[in-house]
N, C-alpha and C positions, 0 to 999 in steps of 0.2 A: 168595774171599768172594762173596756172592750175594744174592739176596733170593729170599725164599720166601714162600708165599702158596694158602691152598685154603678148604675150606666144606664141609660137611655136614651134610645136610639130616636135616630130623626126617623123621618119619614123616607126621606132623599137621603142614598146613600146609608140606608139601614143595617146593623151585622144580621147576618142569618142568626136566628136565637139561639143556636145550640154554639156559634162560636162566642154570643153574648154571656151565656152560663158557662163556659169554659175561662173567660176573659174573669167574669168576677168570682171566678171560683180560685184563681192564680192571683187575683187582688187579697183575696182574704187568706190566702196561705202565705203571703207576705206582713200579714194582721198576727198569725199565730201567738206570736209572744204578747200581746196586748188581751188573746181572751182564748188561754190553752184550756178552758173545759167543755168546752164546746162549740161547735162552727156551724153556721148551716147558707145557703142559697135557696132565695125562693125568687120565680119569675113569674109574670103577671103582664102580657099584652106585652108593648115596648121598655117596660121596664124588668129590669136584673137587680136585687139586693140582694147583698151576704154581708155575714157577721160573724165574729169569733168573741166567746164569752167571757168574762171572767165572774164568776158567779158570787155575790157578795150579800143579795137583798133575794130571796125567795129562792132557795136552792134545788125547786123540783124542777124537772125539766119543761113542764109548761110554760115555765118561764124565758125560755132560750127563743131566740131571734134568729131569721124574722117572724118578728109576732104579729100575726094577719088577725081582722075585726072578727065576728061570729059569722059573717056572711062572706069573709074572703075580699072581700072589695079594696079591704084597704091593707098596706102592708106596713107596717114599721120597722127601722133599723134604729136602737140608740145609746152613743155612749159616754158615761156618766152615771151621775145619781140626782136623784130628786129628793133634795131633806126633806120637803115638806108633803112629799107626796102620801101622808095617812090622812092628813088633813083633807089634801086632795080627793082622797079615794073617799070620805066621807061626804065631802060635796057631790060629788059622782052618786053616788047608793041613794042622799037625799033629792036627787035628780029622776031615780029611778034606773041609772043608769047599773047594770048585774056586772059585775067583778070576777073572774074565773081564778087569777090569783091573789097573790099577797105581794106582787112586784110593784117596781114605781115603771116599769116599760111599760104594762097595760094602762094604768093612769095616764100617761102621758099619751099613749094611742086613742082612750076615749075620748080626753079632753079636746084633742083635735079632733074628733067624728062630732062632737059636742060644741064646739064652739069655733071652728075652724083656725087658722092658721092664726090668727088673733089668742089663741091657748098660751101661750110661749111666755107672755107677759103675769102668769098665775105662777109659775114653777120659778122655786126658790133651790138654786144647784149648779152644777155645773153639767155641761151635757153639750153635744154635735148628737142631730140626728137627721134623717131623710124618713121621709113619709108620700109613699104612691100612693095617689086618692084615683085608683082606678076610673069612676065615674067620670070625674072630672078631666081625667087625661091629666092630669097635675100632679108633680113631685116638689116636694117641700121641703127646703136644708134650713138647718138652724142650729147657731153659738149662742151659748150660753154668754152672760151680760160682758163679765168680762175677758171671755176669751181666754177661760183656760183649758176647756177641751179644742184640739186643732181639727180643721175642717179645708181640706183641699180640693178644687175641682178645675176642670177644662172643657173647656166648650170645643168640638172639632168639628168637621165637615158630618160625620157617622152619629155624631149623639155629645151627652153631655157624661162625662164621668166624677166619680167624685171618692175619697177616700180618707182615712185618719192621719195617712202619712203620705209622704210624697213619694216612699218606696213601691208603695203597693198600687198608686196611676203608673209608674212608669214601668208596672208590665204590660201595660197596652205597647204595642209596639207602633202606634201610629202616634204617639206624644215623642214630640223630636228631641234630644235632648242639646240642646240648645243655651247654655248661662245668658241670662237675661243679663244686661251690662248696666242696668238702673240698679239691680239687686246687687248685683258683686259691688258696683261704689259705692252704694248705703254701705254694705258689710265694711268696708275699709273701712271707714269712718265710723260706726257703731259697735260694731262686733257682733253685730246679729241684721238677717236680711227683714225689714220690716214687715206689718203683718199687711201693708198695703201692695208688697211687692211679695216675687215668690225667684229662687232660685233659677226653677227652668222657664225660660221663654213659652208663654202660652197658657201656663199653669196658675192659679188665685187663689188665694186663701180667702176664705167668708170671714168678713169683718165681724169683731164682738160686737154681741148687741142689736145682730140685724138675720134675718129670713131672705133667704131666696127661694123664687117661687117660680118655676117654668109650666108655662098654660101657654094653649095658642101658638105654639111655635115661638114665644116671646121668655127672656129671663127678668126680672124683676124683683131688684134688692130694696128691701125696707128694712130700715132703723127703728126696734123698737123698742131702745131704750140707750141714754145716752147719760154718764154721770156730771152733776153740775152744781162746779162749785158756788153756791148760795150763801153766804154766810148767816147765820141763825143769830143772833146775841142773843146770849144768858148766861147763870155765870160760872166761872170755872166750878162750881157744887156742883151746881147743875149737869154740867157737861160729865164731872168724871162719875156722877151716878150713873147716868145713862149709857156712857160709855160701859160701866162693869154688866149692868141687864144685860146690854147686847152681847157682848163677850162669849157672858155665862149662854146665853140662847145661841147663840151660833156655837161653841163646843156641845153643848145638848143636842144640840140635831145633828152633829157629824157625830154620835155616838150608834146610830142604830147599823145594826151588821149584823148579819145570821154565818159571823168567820171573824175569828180570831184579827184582834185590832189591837195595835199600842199609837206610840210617836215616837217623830223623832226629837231629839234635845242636844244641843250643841252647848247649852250654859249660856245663849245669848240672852236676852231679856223675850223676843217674841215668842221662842220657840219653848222658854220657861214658863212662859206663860200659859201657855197654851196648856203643858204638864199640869201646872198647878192649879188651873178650872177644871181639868179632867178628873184630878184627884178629888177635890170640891165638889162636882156634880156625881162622884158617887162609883166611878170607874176605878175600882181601887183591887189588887195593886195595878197600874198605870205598868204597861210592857218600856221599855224606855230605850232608845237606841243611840249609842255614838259611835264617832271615827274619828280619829287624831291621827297625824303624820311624827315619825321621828323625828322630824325637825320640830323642836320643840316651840320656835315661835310661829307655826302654823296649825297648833295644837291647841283646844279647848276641851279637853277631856276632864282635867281638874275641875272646870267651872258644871261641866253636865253630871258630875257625880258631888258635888255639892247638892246641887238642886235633886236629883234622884236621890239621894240621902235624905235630906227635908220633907220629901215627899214619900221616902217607904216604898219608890218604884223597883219593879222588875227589870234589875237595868242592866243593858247587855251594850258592852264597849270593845273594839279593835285598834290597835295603833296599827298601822300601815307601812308600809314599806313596797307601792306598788310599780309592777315593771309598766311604765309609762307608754315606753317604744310598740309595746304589746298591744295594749291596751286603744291608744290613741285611732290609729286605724277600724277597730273593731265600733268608735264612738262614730266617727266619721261617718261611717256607714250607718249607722241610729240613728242620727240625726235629720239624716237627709238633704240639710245645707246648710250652707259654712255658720260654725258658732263658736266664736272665740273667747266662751268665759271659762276661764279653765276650770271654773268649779266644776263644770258639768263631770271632772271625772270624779272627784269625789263623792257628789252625790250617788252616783252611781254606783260606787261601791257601798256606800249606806244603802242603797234602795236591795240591793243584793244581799246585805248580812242581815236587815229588818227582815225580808220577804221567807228566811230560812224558819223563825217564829210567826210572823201575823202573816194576815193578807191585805190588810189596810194599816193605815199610816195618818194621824194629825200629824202638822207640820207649821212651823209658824210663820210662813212667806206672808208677803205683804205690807206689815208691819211700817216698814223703813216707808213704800210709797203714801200707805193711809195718815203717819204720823210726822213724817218730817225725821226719819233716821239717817238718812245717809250722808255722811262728811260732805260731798259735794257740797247740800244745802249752807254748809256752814261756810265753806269754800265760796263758794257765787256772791253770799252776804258780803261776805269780806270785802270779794273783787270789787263790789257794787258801795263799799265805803270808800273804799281806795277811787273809785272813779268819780267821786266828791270832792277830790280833792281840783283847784283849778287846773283846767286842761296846760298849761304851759310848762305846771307843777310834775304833772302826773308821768308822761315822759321822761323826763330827770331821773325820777324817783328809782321810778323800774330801771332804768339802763343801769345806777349805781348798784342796785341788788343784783341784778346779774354779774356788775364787774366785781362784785366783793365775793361773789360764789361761782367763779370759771369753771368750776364742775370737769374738767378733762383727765383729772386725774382718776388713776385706776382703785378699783376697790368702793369701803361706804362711805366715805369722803366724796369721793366721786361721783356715785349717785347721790349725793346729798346735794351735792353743788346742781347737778343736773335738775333734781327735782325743785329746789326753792329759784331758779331762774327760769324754769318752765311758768311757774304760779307768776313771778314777775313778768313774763310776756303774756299770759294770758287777763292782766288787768287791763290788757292796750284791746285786748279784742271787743268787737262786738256780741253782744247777747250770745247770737246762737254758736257760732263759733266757739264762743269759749267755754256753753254750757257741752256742746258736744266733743268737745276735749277735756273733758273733766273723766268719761270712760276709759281715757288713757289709750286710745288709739290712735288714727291718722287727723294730725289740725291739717287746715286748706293747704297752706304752705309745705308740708309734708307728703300730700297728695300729688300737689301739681308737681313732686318730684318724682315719686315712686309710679305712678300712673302714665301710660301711654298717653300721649295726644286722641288716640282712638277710642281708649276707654274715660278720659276724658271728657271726650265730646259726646257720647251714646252714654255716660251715666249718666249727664245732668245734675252731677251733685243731690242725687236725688235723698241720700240722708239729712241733707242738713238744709236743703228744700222741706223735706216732711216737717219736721221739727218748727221750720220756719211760720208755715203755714198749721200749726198746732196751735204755736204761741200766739196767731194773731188770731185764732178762731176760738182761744179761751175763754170759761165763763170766769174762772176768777180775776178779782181786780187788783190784786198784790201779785208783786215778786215770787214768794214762797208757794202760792197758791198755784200759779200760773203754773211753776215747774214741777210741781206734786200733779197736777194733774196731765202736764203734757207724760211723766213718767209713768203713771194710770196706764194711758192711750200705747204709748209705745215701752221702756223698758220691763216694766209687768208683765207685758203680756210677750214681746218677742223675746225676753231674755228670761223672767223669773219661769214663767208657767211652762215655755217651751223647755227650758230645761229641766224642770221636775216632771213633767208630763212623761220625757224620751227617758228619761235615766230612769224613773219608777219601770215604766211600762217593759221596761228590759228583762226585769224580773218577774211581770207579771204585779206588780204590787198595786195597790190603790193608793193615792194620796191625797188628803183634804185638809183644806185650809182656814180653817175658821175667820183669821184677819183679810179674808177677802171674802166673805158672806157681802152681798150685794146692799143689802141692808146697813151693815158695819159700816160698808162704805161709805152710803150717801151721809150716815150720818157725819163722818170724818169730814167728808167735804163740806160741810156746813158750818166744820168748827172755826172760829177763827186762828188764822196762822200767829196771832199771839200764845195762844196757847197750845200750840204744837212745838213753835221754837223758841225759849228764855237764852238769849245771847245767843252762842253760837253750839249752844246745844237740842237736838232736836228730841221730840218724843216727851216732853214735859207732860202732856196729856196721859199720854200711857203709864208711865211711870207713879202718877199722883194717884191710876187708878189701881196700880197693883201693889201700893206699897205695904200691904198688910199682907201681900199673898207672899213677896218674893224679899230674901234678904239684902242691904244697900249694897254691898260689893255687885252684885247681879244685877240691880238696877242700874249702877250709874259708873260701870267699866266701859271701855274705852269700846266700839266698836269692834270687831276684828275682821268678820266676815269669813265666808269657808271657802276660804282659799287653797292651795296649793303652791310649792317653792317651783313653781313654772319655770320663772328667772332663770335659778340653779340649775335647773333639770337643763337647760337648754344651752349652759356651758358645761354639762356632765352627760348624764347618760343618756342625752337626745341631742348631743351635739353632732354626734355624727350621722341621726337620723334626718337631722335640720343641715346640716352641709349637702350630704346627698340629694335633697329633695330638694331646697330653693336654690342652689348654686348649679340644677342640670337643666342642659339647654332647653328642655322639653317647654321649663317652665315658659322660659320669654318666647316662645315661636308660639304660644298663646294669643301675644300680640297684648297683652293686657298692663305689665310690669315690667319697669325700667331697671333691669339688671343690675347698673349700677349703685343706683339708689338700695338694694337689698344686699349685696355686697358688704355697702359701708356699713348699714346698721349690723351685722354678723360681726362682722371686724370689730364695729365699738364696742357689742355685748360681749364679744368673746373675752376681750380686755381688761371689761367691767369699767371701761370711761362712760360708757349712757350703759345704762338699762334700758334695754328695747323686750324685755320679755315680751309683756303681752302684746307687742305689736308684729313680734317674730311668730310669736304665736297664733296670732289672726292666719298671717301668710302661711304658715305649714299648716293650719286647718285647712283656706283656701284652695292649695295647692295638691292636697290629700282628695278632699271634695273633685273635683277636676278629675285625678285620675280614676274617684270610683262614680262615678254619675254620669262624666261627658266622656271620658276614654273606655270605657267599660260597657262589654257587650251588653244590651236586656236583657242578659238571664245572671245580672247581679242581683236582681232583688230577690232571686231565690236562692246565689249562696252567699248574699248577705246576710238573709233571713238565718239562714241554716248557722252562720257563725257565730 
């Protein structure tokens, strides 16, 4: 894994070259922590690339980036891995094409001098890269299918720039820092800025699954691969054989590393999974990693050392007790824009205490979107029975469940009453609305409070526009389908991957995901969603095919998710970090948040009448964001970097 980073210059309005290689060499010393064993700049005509290494596949240093062709013409920057890149390199040799080393960055340099930008569609991995084809006067960006290596760039008057994170563009000092007010109202409403939008005004993220290509003084985005749900019939045999090959072959290819590799295991069913094909295919003993919090219903540590017990792993566990107030800012800044899943801290401290033993990491993300895991789905079902019921009926219904659960009182009563009247107003909504209030952030009604007129009108409600125009642009033809795969398109990718990506890469770690092998997927989408969800339980598939690997307690408990007691934290030892920060004027001469509206939910959380955690938590992300990216001189990203 690594970080990568370059710039090229227009014609009109060119930097002088020496302040170009100054520019991307201040890019990739903002890269540092993403690839500390080596860094390098190389320049070539109008084009700058640099790179910072993390050396995992071919540990000589021929292998260090940027890796220029035999003839110098061409330069590559990339980062990622290519699983299948020995296969590759053997197409290559029966080409005739000569190999210098043992890496998958030279394979993926040939393939494109070999078969040009059209290469992309062969590589089985995850990966962002740029490719200056000299000759051509052409540079070439490209995401991996599903968008879990990040790829950020800006087109200005002076050239085009591009980088791994959004810290390391914003040492150019001509990218204005500017919040794009489409991005901050998605983030209110989702808790992550989509991957269509980008935090700073002017700035894009390269879509999963597509190339862009600048030639001619022209940019040019293609799509070269797009997942579609198809349904296949045959029959649940059939499926869960094929389902375990794929499995076993996507942990077989994240096995190969020339550097100390485990996973991680929370005791959930994917991430047990994942332990116990590693063990199976021969990785034995299996390194194994957890984290639990003292608060013991935010703890899975009993469940991950059953499973590392079963399995004979090397397994290495921490209970936590972490200073939040500390920590929160120092994420803020990693990030690069506003991300309200509080798990990001905890991963973060796994990606830290794994990275102390391995340098890479299996991990069993995905799962929940490829199978039908996450409660939601079971939630929407429900809504979607309830709104069967005759319209005159339906009405009634819900107004009596909210008056038999007023919810105002203090304590878990209190949120009790809150939560089962929130479910009963959300059977009155329409689709997207109430799928996008299932993350537990801002419904419409909540927005048009908390949100200025201003920010109002210049968002455009552009979160739950995206979503809208997901669902209508789906290939599948059911309910379950449609929403497994609008969560594919957007929470996978701006919510799982981005925050595994930012919280590994802190530490310098690698992390790889077998249940998101691109392969795994389409086959997923093919399944039919009878057999992903039996009543109102999801992952029937998965389950059927592990049930000889993993014991029934670990198959069929109750979800938990790795959470953190955020809630708590936020009437204890971050309550005066959350007073301070959303209750000062700074915040509203923003122009963006109605004072009052953030007031009241402080009041209600502090009382414990609503539970606003993770909505209080959006806004002190938000409002953190703000002071380090738009009030914060340019030279945060150097003692960002250094924090």
């Amino acid at each position: 894994m690594c970080g990568i980073a370059g710039h090229l210059g227009f014609r009109d309005g060119a930097r002088d070259p020496r302040d170009a290689r100054a520019l991307v060499r201040a890019m990739a010393d903002a890269l540092h922590h993403r690839g500390p064993d080596a860094s390098g700049v190389h320049q070539n005509g109008p084009a700058t690339l640099g790179h910072t290494r993390l050396s995992i596949i071919d540990l000589s240093t021929e292998a260090n980036q940027p890796m220029l062709s035999a003839d110098g013409q061409v330069v590559l920057v990339f980062n990622g891995e290519i699983y299948n890149f020995q296969e590759l390199a053997a197409e290559l040799r029966s080409a005739g094409v000569p190999l210098r080393t043992r890496s998958d960055t030279e394979v993926l340099l040939e393939l494109y001098r070999l078969h040009g930008p059209s290469f992309v569609a062969k590589m089985r991995g995850m990966f962002a890269f740029a490719i200056w084809d000299a000759p051509r006067r052409r540079l070439v960006l490209g995401r991996d299918r599903l968008g879990k290596k990040p790829l950020f760039f800006h087109v200005g008057r002076r050239g085009l720039w591009f980088a791994s994170v959004l810290q390391a563009l914003l040492a150019d000092r001509d990218i204005e820092r500017r919040a794009d007010p489409r991005a901050i109202h998605a983030y209110l409403a989702l808790g992550t800025v989509p991957s269509e939008l980008a935090a700073i005004a002017g700035v894009r993220k390269l879509a999963p699954g597509c190339i862009a290509v600048f030639e001619d003084g022209k940019l040019a985005e293609e799509r070269y691969w797009k997942l579609r749900f198809e349904t296949r019939r045959r029959s649940a045999e059939d499926c869960v054989e094929e389902l375990r090959h794929l499995l076993f072959e996507a942990v077989r290819l994240r096995l190969v590393s020339d550097v100390p590799l485990g996973a991680f295991l929370s005791g959930g069913i994917d991430s047990s999974a994942v332990v116990a094909v590693m063990s199976k295919v021969g990785a034995k003993p299996v390194k194994t990693f957890s984290i639990g919090f003292e608060e013991k219903d935010f703890s899975e540590v009993s469940y991950a050392r059953q499973v590392a017990r079963l399995y004979e792993t090397d397994h290495h566990e921490d209970v936590l007790r972490p200073n939040a107030a500390e920590l929160l800012p120092k994420l803020v800044y990693a990030y690069g824009e506003p991300f309200a899943d509080p798990s990001a801290l905890p991963t973060y401290l796994l990606s830290q205490m794994t990275r102390r033993h391995v340098t890479v990491a299996l991990s069993g993300d995905g799962g929940d979107e490829g199978f039908a895991g996450y409660t939601r789905y079971a939630h929407e079902k429900m809504a979607r029975l309830f709104q069967q019921l005759p319209r005159p009926l339906l009405r009634p219904v819900a107004g009596f469940i909210e008056r038999r659960f007023p919810g105002r009182k203090a304590g878990f009563l209190g949120e009790l009453g809150a939560t089962v009247r929130q479910h009963a107003r959300r059977v009155l909504m329409g689709d997207i609305p109430r799928y996008a209030a299932q993350f537990g952030h801002f419904t419409p009604e909540q927005m048009a409070e908390l949100c200025s007129p201003d920010l109002e009108a210049a968002g455009a409600d552009a979160g739950r526009a995206l979503l809208d125009r997901l669902l209508s642009e789906a290939t599948a033809t059911d309910a379950l389908g449609r929403l497994l795969e609008v969560d594919t398109q957007t929470y996978l990718v701006d919510d799982i991957f981005t925050k595994v990506d930012i919280a590994s890469m802190q530490s310098s770690l690698e992390v790889r995901c077998p249940l998101v092998d691109h392969v795994l997927i389409e086959f997923a989408a093919s399944v039919p969603s009878e057999l992903k969800m039996k009543g109102f339980r999801g992952k029937w598939l998965l389950r059927k095919a592990l049930r000889d690997l993993l014991p029934h307690n670990i198959l069929y408990r109750q979800k938990q998710g790795f959470g953190i007691p955020h809630s708590r934290w936020l009437r204890g030892e971050l309550r005066a970090m959350l007073h301070d920060t959303l209750l000062s004027k700074r915040v509203y001469e923003r122009g963006q948040l109605a004072r009052p509206a953030v007031e009241r939910m402080i009041e209600e959380h502090d009382t414990g009448r609503v539970n606003h955690g993770l909505r209080l938590w959006n806004l002190l992300w938000l409002e953190l964001w703000h002071q380090t990216f738009i009030d914060a001189p340019t030279s945060t990203a150097a003692t960002g970097a250094a924090a």
